[in-house]
PDB file of N, CA, C and O in Angstrom:
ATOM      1  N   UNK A   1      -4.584   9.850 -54.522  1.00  0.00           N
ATOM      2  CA  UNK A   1      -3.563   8.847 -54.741  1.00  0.00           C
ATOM      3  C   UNK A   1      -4.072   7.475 -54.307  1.00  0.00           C
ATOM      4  O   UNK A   1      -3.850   6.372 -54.805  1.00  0.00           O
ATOM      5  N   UNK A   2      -4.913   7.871 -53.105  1.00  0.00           N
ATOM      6  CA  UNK A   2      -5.136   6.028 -52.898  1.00  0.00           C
ATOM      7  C   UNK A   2      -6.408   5.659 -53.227  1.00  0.00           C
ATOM      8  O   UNK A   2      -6.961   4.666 -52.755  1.00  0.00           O
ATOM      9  N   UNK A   3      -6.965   6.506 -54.115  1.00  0.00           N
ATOM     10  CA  UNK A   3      -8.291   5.685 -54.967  1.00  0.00           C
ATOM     11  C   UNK A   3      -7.485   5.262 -56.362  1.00  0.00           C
ATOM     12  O   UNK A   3      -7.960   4.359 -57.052  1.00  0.00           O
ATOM     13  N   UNK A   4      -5.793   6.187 -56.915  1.00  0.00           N
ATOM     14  CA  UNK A   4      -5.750   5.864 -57.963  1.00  0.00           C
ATOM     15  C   UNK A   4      -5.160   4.134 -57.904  1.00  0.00           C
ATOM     16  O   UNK A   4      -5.346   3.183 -58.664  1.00  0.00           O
ATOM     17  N   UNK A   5      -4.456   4.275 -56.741  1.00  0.00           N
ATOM     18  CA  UNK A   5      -3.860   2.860 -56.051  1.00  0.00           C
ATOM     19  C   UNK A   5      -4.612   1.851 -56.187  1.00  0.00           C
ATOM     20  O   UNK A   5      -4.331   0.870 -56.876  1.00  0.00           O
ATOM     21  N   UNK A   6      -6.274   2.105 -55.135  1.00  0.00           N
ATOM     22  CA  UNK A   6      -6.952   1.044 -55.304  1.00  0.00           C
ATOM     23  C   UNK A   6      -7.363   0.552 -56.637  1.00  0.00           C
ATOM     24  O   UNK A   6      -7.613  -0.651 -56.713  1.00  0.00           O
ATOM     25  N   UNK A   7      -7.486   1.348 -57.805  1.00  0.00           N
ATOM     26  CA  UNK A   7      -8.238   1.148 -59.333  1.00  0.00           C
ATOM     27  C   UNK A   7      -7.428   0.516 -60.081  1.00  0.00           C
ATOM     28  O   UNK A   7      -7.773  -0.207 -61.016  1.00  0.00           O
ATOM     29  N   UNK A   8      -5.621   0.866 -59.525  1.00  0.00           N
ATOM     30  CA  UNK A   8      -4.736   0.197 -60.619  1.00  0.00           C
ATOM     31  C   UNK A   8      -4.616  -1.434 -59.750  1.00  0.00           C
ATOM     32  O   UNK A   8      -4.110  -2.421 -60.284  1.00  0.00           O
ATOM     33  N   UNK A   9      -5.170  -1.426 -58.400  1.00  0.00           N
ATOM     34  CA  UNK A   9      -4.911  -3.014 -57.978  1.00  0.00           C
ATOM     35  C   UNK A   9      -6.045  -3.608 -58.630  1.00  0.00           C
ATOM     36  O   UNK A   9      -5.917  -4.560 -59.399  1.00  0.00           O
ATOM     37  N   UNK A  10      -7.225  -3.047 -58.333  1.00  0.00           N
ATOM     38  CA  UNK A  10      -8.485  -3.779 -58.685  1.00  0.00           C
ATOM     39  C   UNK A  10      -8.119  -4.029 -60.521  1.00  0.00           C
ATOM     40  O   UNK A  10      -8.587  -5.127 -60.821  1.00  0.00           O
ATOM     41  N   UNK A  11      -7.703  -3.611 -61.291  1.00  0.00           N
ATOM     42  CA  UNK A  11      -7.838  -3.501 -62.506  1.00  0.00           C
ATOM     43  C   UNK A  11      -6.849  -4.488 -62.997  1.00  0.00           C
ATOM     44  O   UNK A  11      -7.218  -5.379 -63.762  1.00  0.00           O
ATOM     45  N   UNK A  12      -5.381  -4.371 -62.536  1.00  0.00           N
ATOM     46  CA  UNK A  12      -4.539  -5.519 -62.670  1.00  0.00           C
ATOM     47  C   UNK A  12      -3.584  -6.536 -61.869  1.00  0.00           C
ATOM     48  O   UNK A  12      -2.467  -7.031 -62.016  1.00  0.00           O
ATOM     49  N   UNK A  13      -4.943  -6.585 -60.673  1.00  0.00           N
ATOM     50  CA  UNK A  13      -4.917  -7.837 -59.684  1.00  0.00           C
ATOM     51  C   UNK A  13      -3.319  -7.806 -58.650  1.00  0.00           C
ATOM     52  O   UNK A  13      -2.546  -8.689 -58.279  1.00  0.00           O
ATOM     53  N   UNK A  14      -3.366  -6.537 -58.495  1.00  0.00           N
ATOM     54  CA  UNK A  14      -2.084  -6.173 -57.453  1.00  0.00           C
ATOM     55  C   UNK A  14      -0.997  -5.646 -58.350  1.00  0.00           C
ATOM     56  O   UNK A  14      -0.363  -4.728 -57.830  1.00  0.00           O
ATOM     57  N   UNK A  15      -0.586  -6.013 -59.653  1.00  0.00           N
ATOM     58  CA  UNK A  15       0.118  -5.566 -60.000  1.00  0.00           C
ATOM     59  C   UNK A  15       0.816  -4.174 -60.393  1.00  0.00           C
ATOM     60  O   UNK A  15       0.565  -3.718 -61.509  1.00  0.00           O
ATOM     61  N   UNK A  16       1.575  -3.559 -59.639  1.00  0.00           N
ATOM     62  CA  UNK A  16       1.747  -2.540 -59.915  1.00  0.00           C
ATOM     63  C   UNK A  16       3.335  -1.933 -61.006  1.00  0.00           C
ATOM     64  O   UNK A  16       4.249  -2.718 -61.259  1.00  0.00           O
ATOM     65  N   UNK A  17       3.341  -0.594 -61.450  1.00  0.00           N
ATOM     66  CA  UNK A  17       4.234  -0.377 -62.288  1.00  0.00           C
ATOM     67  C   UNK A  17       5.234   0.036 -61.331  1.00  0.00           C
ATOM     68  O   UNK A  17       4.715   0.262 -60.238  1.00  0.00           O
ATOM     69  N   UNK A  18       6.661   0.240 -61.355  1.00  0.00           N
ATOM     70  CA  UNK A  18       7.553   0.800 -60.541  1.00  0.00           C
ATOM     71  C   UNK A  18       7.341   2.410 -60.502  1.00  0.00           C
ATOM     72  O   UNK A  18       7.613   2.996 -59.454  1.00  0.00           O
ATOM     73  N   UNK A  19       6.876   3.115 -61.590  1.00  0.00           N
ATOM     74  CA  UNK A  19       6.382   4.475 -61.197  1.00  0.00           C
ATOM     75  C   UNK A  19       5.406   4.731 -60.607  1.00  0.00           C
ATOM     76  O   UNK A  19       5.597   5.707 -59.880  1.00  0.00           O
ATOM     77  N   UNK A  20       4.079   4.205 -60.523  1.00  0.00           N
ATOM     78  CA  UNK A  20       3.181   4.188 -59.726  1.00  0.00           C
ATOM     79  C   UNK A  20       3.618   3.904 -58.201  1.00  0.00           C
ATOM     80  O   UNK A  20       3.513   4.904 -57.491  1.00  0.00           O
ATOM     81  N   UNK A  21       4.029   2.888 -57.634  1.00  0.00           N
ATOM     82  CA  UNK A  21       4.631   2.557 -56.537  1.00  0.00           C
ATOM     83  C   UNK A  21       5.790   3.732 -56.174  1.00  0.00           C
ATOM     84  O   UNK A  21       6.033   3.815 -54.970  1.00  0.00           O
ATOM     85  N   UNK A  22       6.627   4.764 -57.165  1.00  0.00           N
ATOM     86  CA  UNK A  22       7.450   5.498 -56.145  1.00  0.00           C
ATOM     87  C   UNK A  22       6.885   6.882 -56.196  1.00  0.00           C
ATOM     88  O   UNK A  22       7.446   7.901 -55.792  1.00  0.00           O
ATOM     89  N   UNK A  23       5.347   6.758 -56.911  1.00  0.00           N
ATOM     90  CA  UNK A  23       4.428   7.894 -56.689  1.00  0.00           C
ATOM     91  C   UNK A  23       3.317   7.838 -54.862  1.00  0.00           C
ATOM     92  O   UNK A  23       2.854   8.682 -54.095  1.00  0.00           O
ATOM     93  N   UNK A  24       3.366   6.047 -54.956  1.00  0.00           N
ATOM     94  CA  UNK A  24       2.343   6.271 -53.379  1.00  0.00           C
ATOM     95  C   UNK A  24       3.706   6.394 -52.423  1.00  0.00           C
ATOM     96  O   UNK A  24       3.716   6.799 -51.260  1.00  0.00           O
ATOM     97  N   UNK A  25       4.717   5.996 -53.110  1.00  0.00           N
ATOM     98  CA  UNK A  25       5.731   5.891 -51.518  1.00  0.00           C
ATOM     99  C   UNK A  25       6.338   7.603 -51.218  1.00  0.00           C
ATOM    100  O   UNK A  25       7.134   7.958 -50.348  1.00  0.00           O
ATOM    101  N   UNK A  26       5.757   8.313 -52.097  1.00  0.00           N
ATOM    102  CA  UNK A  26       5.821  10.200 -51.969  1.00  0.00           C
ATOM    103  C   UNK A  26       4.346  10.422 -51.368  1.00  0.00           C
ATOM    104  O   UNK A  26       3.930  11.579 -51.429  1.00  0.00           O
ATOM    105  N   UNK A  27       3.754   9.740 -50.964  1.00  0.00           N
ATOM    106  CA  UNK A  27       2.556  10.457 -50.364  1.00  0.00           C
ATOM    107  C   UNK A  27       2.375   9.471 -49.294  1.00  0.00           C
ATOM    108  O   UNK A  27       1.676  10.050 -48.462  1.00  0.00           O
ATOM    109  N   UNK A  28       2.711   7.946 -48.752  1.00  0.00           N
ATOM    110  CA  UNK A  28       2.238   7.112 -47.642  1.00  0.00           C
ATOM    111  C   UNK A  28       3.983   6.485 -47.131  1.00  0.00           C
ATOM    112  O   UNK A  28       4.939   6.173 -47.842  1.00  0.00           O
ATOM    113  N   UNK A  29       3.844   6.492 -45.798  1.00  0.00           N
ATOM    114  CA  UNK A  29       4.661   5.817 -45.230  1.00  0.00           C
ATOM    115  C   UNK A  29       4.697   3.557 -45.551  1.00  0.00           C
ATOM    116  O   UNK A  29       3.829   2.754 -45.891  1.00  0.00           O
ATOM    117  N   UNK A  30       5.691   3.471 -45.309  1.00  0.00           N
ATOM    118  CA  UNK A  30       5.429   2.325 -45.195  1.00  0.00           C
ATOM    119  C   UNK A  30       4.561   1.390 -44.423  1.00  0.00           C
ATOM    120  O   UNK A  30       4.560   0.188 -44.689  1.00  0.00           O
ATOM    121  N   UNK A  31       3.805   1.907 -43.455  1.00  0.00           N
ATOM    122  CA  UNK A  31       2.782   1.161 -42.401  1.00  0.00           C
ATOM    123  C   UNK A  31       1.806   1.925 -43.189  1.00  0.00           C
ATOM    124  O   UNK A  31       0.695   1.593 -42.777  1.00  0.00           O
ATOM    125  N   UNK A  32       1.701   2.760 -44.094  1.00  0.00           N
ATOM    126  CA  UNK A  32       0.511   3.304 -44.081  1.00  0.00           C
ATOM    127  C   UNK A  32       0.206   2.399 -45.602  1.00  0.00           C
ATOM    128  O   UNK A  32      -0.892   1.870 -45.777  1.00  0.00           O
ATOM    129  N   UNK A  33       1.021   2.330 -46.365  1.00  0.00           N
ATOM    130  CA  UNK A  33       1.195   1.095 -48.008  1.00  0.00           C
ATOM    131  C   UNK A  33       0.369  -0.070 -47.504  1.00  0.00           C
ATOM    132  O   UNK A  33      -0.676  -0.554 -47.940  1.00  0.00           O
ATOM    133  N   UNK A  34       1.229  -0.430 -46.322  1.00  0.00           N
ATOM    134  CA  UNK A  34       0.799  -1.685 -46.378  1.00  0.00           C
ATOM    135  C   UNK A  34      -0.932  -1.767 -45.902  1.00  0.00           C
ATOM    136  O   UNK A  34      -1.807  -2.397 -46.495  1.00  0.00           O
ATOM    137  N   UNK A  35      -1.086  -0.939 -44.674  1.00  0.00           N
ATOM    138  CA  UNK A  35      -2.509  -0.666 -44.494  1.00  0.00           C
ATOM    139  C   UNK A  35      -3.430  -0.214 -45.729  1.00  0.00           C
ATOM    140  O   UNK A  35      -4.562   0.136 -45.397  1.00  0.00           O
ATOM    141  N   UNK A  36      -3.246  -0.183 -46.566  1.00  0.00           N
ATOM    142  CA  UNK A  36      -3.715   0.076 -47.903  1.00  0.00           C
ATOM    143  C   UNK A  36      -3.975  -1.074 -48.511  1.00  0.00           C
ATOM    144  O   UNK A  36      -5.105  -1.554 -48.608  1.00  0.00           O
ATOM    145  N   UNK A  37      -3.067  -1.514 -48.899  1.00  0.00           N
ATOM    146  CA  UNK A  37      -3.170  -2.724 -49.570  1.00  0.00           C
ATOM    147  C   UNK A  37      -3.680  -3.965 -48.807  1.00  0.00           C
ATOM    148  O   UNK A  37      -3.962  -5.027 -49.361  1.00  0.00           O
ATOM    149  N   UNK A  38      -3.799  -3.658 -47.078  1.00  0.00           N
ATOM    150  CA  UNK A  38      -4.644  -4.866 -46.895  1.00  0.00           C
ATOM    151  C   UNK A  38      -6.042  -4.593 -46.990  1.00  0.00           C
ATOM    152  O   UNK A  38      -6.877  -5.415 -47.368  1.00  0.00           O
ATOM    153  N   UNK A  39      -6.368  -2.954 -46.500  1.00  0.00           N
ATOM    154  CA  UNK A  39      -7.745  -2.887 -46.653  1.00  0.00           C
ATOM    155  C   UNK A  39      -8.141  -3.384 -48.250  1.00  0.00           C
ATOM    156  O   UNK A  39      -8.804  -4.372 -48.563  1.00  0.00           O
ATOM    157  N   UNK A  40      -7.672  -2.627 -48.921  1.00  0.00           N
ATOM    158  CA  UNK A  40      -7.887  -3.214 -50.619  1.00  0.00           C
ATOM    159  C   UNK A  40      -8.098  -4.818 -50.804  1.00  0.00           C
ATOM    160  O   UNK A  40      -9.143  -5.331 -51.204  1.00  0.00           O
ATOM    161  N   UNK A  41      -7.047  -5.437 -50.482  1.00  0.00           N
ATOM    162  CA  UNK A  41      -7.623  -6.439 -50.663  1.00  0.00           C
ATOM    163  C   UNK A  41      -8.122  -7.540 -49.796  1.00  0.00           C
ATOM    164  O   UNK A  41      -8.327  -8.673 -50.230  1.00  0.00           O
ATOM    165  N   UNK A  42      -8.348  -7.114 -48.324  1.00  0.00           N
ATOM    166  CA  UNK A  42      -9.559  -8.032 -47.818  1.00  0.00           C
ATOM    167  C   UNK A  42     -11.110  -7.353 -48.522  1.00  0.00           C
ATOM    168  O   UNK A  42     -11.913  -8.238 -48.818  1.00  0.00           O
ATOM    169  N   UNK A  43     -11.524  -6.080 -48.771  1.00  0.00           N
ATOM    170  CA  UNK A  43     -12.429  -5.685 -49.187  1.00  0.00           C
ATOM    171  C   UNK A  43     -12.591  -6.665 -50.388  1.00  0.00           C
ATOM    172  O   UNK A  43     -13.417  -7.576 -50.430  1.00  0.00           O
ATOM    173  N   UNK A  44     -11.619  -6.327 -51.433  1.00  0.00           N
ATOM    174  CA  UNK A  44     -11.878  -7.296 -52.619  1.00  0.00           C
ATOM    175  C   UNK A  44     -11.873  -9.252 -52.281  1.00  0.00           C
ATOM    176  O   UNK A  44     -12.190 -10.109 -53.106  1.00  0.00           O
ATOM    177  N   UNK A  45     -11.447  -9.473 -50.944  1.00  0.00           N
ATOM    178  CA  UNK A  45     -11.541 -11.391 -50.700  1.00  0.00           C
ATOM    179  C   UNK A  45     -12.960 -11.156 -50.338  1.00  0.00           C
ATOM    180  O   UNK A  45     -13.765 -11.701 -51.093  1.00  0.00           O
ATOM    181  N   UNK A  46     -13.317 -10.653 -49.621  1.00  0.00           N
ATOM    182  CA  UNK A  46     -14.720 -10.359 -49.157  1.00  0.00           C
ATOM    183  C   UNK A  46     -15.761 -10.213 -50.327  1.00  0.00           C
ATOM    184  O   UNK A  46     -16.731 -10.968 -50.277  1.00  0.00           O
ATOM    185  N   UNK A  47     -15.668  -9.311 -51.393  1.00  0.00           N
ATOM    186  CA  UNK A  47     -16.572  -9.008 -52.213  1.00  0.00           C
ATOM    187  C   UNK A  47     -16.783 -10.519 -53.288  1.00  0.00           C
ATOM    188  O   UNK A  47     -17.827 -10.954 -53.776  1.00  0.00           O
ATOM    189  N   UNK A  48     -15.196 -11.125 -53.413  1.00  0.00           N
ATOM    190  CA  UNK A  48     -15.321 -12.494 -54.306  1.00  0.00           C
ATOM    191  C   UNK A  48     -16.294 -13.308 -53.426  1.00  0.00           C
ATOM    192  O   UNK A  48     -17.236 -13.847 -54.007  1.00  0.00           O
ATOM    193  N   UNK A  49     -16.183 -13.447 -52.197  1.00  0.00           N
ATOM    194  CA  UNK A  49     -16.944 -14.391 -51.057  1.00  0.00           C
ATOM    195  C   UNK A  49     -18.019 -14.411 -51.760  1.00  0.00           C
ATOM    196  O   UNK A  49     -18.437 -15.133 -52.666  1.00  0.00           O
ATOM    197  N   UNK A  50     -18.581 -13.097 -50.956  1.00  0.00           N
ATOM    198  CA  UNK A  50     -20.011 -12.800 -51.581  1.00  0.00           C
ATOM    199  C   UNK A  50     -20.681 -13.213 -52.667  1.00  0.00           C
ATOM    200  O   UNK A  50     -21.848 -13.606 -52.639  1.00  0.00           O
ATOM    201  N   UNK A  51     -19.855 -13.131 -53.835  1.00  0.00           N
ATOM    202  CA  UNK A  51     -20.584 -13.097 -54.897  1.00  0.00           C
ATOM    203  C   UNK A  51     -20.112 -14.579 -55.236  1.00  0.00           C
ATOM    204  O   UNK A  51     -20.834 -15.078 -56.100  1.00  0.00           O
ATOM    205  N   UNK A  52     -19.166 -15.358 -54.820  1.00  0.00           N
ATOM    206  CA  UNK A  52     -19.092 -16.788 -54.938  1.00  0.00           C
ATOM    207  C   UNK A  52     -20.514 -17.331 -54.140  1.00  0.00           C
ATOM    208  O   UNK A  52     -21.089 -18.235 -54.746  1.00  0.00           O
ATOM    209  N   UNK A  53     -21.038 -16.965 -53.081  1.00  0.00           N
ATOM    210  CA  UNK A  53     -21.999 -17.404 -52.135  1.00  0.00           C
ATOM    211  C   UNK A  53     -23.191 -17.081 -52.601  1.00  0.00           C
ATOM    212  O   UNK A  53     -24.097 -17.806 -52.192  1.00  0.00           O
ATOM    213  N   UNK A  54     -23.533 -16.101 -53.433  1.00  0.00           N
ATOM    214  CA  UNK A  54     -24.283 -15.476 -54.234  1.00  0.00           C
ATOM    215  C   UNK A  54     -25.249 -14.410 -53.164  1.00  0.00           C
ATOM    216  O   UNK A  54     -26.396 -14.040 -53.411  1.00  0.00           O
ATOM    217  N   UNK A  55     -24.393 -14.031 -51.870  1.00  0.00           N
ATOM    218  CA  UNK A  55     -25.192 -13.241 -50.730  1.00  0.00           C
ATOM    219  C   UNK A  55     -25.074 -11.877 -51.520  1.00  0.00           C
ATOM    220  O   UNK A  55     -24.074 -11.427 -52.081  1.00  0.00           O
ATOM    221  N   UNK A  56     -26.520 -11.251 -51.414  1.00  0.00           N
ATOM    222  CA  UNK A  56     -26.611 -10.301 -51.896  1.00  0.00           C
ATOM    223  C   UNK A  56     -26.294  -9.122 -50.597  1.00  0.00           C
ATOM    224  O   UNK A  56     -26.252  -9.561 -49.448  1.00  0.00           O
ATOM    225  N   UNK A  57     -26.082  -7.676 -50.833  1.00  0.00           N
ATOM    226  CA  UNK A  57     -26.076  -7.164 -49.552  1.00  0.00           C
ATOM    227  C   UNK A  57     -27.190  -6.458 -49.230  1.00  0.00           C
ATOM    228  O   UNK A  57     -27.833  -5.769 -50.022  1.00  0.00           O
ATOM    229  N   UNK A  58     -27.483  -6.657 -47.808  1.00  0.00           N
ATOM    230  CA  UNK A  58     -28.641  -5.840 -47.391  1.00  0.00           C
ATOM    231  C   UNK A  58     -29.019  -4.509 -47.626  1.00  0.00           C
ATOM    232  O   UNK A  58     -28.094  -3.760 -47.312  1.00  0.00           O
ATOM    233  N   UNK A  59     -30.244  -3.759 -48.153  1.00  0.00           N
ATOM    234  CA  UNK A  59     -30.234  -2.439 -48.268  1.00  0.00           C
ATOM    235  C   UNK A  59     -30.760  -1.796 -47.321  1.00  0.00           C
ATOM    236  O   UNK A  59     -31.849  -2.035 -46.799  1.00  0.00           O
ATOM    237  N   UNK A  60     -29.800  -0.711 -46.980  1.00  0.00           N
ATOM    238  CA  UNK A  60     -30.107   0.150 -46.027  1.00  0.00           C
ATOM    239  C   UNK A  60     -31.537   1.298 -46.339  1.00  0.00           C
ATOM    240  O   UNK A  60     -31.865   2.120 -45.484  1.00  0.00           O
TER     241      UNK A  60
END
């Protein structure tokens, strides 16, 4: 559920459908939504950074 979450934010920029949303709120609490959606999208402010800065990432 919360990779399908993250793919439908990444894909249409947070927007979600009202069935999708009362499908994560049957599997995550409300502290747990919102912890979702911030990891999601500081990961994604972070990744625009990057690639605005043109920093590539280090390989391990």
């Amino acid at each position: 559920m919360a990779l399908e979450l993250t793919d439908h934010i990444m894909a249409y920029h947070g927007q979600l459908p009202e069935e999708l949303y009362q499908r994560v709120k049957k599997h995550f609490t409300d502290q747990e939504i919102i912890a979702l959606f911030w990891q999601i999208g500081s990961k994604n402010a972070a990744n625009w950074f990057l690639i605005a800065m043109q920093i590539e990432q280090e390989k391990k």
